[in-house]
N, C-alpha and C positions, 0 to 999 in steps of 0.2 A: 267198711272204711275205717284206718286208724284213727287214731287219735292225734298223728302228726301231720297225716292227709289232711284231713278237715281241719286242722289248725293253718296250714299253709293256704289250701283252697279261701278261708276266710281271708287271712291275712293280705289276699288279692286283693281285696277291699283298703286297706291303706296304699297301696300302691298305684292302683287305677286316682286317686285322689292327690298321687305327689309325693306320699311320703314314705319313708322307711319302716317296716315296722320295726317297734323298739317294744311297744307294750305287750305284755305275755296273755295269750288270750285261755282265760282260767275259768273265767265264768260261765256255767251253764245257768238255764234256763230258770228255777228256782230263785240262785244266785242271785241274778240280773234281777227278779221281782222284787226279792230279796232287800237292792239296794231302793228302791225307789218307796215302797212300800215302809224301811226304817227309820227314811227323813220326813216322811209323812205322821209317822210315828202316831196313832191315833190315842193311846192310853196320855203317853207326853202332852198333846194337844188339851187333850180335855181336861185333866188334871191342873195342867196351868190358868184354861180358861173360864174353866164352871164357875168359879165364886165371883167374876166378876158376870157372867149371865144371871146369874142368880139376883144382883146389884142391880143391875140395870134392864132387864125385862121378867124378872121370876123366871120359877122353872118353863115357864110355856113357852119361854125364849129358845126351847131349844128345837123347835120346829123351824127355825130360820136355818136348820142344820140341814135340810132337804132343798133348800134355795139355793145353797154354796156347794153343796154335791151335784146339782143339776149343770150350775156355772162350771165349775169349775171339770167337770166329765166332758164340756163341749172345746177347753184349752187343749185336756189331756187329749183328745181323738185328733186336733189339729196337730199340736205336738209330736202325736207315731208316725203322722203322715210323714212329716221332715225326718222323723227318725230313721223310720222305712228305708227315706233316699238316699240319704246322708249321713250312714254311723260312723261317726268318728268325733273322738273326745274335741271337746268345746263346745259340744249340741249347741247354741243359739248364735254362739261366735260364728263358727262354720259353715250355719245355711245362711247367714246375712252376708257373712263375706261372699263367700260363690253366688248366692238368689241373687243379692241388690248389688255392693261392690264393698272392697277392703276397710272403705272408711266407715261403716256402717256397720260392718262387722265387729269393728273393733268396737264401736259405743253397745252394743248385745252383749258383746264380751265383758267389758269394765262393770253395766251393770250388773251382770250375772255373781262376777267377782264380788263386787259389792254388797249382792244380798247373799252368798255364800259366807263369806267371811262372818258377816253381824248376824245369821242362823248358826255359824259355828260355837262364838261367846254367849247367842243367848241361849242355848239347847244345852252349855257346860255348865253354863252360871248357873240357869235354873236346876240342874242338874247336882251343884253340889248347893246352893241355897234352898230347896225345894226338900231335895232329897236326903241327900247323905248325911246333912246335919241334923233332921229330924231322925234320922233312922237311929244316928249312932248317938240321940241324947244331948247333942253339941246346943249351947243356947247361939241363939239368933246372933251373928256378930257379922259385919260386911269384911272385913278386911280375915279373917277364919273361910268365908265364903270364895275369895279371893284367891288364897295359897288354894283351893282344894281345886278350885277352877282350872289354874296352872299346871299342879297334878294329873289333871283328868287330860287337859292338853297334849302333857309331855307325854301319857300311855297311850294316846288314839295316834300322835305320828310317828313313836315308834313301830307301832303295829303296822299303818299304813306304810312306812315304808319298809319293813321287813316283807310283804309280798299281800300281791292284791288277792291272792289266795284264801288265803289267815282274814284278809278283813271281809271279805265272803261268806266264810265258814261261819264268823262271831256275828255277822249281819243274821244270818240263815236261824243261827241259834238264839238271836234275839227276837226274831220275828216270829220263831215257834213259840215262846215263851210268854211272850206278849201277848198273842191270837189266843193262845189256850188259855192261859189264865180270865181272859177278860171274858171270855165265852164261859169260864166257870164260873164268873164273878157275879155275870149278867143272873144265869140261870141261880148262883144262889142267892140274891137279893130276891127276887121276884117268888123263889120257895119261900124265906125268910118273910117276910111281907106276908104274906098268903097264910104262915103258921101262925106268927107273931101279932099281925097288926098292925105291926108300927109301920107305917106308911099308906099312903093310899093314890089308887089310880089318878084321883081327882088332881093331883100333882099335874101332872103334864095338862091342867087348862087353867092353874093358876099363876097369876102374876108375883104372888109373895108382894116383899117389899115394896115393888115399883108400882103395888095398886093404883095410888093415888099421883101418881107422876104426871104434872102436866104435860110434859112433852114426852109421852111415850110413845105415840104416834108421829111425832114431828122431825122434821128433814135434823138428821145428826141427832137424834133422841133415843130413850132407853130400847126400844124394838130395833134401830138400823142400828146399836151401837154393838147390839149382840152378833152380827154376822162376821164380827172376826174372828169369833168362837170357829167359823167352819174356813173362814178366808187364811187364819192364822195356820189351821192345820194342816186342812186339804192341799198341802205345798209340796217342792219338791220331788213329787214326781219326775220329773224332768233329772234328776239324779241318773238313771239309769243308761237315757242318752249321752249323759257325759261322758260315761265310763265303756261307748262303746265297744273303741277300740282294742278292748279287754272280754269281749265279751264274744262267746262262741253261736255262728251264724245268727246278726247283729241284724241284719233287715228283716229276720221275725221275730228276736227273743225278747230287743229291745222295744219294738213300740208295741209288745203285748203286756210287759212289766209294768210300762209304762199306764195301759190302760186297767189291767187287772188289780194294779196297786190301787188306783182311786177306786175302783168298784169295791174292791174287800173293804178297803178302809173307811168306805163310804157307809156299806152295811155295817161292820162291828160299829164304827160309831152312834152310827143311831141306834143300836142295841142299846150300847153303854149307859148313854146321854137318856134312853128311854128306863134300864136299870134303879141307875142312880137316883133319877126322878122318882122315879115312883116310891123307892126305898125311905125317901125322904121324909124322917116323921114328926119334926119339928122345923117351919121353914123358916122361923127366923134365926132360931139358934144357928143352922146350917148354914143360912149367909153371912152371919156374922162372922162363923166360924175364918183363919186364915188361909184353911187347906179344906175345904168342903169336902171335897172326894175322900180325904182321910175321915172326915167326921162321921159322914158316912157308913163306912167302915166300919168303924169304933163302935157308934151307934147299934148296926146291926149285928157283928160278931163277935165284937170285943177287940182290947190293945194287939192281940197274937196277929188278929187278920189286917190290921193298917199296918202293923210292919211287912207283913208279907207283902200286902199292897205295894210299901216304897222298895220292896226287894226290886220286886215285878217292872216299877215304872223306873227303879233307877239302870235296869238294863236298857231299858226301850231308851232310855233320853241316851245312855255312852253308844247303843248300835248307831244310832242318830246322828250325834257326834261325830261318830266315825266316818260314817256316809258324807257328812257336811264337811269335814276332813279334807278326805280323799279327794272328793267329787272338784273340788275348792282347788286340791293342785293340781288337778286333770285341766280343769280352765286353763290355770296358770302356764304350763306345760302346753297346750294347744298353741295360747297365744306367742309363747316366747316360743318357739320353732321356727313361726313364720316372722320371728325379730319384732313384734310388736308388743313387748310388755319389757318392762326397765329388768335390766342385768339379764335380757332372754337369754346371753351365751351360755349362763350358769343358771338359770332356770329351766330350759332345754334339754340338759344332760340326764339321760338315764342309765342309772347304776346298770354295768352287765351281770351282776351276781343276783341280784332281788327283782329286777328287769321292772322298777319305780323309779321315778322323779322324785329323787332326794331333797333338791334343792327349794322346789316348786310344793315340797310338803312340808319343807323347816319353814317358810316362808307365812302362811297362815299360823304355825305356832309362833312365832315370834312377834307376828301383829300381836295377836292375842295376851300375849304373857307383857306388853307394850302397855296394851291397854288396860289389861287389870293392874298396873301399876301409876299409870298417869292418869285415868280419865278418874273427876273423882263422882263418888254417888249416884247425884240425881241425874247426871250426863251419861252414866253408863244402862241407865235406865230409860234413857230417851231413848239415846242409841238403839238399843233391841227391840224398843218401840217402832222404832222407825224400818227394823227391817220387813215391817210385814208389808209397806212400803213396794219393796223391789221388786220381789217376783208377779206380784199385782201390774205394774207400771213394765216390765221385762216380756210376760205374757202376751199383752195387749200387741206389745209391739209385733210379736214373734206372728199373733195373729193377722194383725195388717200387712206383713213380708207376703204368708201364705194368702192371702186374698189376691196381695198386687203380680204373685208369681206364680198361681198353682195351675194357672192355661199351659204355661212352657215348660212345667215340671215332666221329666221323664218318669217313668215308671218300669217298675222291676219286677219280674213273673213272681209269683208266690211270696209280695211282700207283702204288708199289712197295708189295705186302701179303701179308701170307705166311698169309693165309687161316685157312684151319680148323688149320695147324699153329704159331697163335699161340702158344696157352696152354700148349701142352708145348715148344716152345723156351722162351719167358718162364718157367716153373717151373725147367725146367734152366738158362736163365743165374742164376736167383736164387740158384742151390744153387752155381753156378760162383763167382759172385763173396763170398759167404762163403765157404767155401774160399780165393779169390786174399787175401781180407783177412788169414786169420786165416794161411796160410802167408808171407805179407809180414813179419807179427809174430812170428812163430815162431822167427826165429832170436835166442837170449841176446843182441845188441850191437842190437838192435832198440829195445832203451830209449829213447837221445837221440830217434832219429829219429820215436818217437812220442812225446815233449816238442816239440819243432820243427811236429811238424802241430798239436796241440795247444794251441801257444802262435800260430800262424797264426788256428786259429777263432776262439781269444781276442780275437783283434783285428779280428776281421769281429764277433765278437758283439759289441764295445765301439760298434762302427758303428751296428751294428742296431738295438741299444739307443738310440741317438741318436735313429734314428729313429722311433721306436716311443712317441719321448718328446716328440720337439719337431716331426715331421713325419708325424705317423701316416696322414694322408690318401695319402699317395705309395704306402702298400702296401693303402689298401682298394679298391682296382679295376684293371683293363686296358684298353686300350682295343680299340677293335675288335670283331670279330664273334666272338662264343661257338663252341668249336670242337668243342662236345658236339652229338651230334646230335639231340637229343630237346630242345634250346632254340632258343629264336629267338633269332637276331643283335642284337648289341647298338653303339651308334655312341656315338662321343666325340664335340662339339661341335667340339674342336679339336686333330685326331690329333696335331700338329706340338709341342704344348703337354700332351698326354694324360699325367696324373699326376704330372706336374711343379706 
């Protein structure tokens, strides 16, 4: 079969659902893991979050790393299930509006928006505050952190909009890059250690610092505060269902990315996170340190190997980027199609030369470049605080849809379904993601950062209300075919125009 066959053959799948297709379906299989796997970004994750595990439960804290891989593997398997039925860009916008109904979709949709965007700025920020100024010698300065932030912005949406091709390829190439280095990193710590000395096993059962912590075992204490280490990371997955509609036969490629990316990045991580511990030969110097995983480094190879280090991680954080990007105006573009997100007419448009949403990709860059100009310091640090927030509180939901719908859910021959062991994963991810929420909030300095998500919905419900007042038609229907199986299919007059 060609290669235009099986593009048009997929392409059924926008059409059976209402719409035209417009997005160019580029992404094979790799690709697709590709994206879900970059915003997961495991090197990124750890490297941000080690020194504060280190702070608040020692190295032993990083065994809570197999509690957030167990949680968060029972989202991802709920997740391919909707992906399986339903690919097409807006993944959580799209099965809430068809599962439950328009109005419900859109609030899936706003938050998704919402923890997309605030993963955008903190994955750059970190990215050029963590990284790039360490790399290139730059001393520590916020507003230095800020222009490079901007920079990094301005090169991830030109690429994104130049073709979803190009941001494929640079995902693909970051994700090789990433995977092999940290598999070489892992294997030469543990030689290094083994020749050297410096370091020992006994690492991963000590507490370091937090020995003497009264409340190390206590509700929102140094043991439960370490589990954002794996809540913070283990995210995004769900990237790859955004960008179905781009993706070549999408009711297997996507909810196997979907799952395969938290498995691999499951295992490297606790490679890593087992590496580094052990390597560890000084453990207080190490926490004190501001970048542990560099000290690390240093400690065991010398200056040559921490800069190759921030080479390594400062690709993993721009694929990242890119993915949180992209993925950011695939939401945007979902919703404004069906007229449900502010200026959809101009958000909706897809260039015919690059066959991207232009508009819906300048869109996150101009938040962004907003914000590193207005919000100041300790606000823009809440801020990214607060996004780990979303997809926690976004998930749950996504879970409760598939509980209250998955009896009338259709099913498609040879898609990804995890059969009769549905409903006892689906119970256990419900019970996992209360839990992720309620330990997110758990820690005292958790306050601002639940003002911040707070004051986010506020401003999607100021929308909502808009519409509900002046455009109420745009949330009473979908278009396309009913995805319950016990209904007949239902047709828009004019998919291209549908709820608009």
């Amino acid at each position: 079969m060609s290669d235009q066959t099986s593009q048009d053959d997929t392409n059924e799948v926008s059409v059976e659902f209402g719409y035209t297709p417009e997005l160019k379906r580029t992404l094979g299989s790799f690709q697709v893991f590709a994206v879900s796997f970059a915003f997961i970004s495991v090197a990124v994750g750890i490297f941000g979050t080690y020194g504060m595990l280190l702070n608040n439960a020692g190295p032993v804290g990083i065994w809570t790393w197999l509690i957030a891989l167990a949680g968060q593997m029972l989202v991802a398997l709920v997740i391919a299930q909707f992906a399986a039925r339903i690919p097409l860009s807006g993944s959580s916008y799209q099965w809430a509006s068809r599962l439950a109904n328009p109005r419900v979709g859109w609030i899936f949709g706003w938050l998704t928006f919402c923890y997309l965007i605030v993963g955008l700025m903190a994955i750059d920020f970190a990215m050029a505050s963590q990284c790039l100024m360490p790399l290139f010698n730059i001393s520590p300065d916020e507003h230095t952190a800020r222009v490079l932030t901007v920079v990094i912005l301005l090169v991830q949406a030109a690429l994104a909009i130049a073709s979803t091709r190009l941001v494929g390829l640079i995902n693909s190439l970051a994700v090789g890059v990433e995977v092999t280095i940290v598999v070489v990193l892992v294997i030469a710590l543990l030689v290094a250690v083994a020749v050297t000395g410096d370091g020992s096993a006994g690492n991963l059962g000590s507490r370091g610092v937090a020995s003497d912590s009264a409340d190390y075992f206590a509700f929102g204490g140094g043991l439960m505060a370490v589990m954002i280490v794996g809540l913070a990371t283990l995210v995004g997955f769900d990237s790859a269902a955004n960008m179905a509609e781009e993706a070549k036969d999408p009711h297997r490629t996507v909810p196997r990315a979907i799952v395969g990316s938290v498995a691999a990045a499951s295992i490297l991580g606790m490679l890593f996170l087992s590496g580094l511990t052990v390597a560890i030969d000084d453990i207080d110097k190490v926490t004190a340190s501001e970048s542990p995983v560099a000290t690390i480094m240093r400690d065991q190879f010398g200056a040559p190997m921490e800069r190759i280090l921030l080479v390594v991680i400062a690709i993993a954080f721009f694929g990242g980027g890119l993915v949180s990007m992209t993925s950011c105006a695939r939401m945007v573009f979902a919703m404004a199609r069906d007229g449900r997100f502010p200026a959809h007419q101009l958000m909706r448009r897809v260039n015919k030369r690059s066959q991207t949403p232009i508009a819906a990709t300048v869109l996150p860059l101009v938040i962004g470049i907003l914000v590193m100009i207005v919000l100041p310091g300790d606000a823009l640090i809440e801020l990214i605080t607060a996004g780990t927030l979303f997809p926690a509180i976004t998930y749950g939901l996504v879970v409760i849809l598939y509980l209250a719908v998955r009896k009338r859910l259709d099913r498609k021959r040879g898609a990804f379904d995890l059969g009769r062991f549905e409903l006892p994963v689906a119970v256990a991810a419900l019970v996992w993601s209360v839990c992720a929420v309620v330990i997110l909030l758990s820690p005292i300095d958790a306050t601002v950062p639940m003002i911040i998500v707070g004051g986010l919905i506020l401003v999607g419900g100021l929308y909502f209300g808009f519409l509900l007042v002046f455009r109420r038609e745009v949330l009473d229907s979908e278009p396309g075919q009913d995805v319950f199986s016990d209904t007949d299919r239902r047709t828009d007059p004019d998919p291209q125009d549908a709820g608009v």
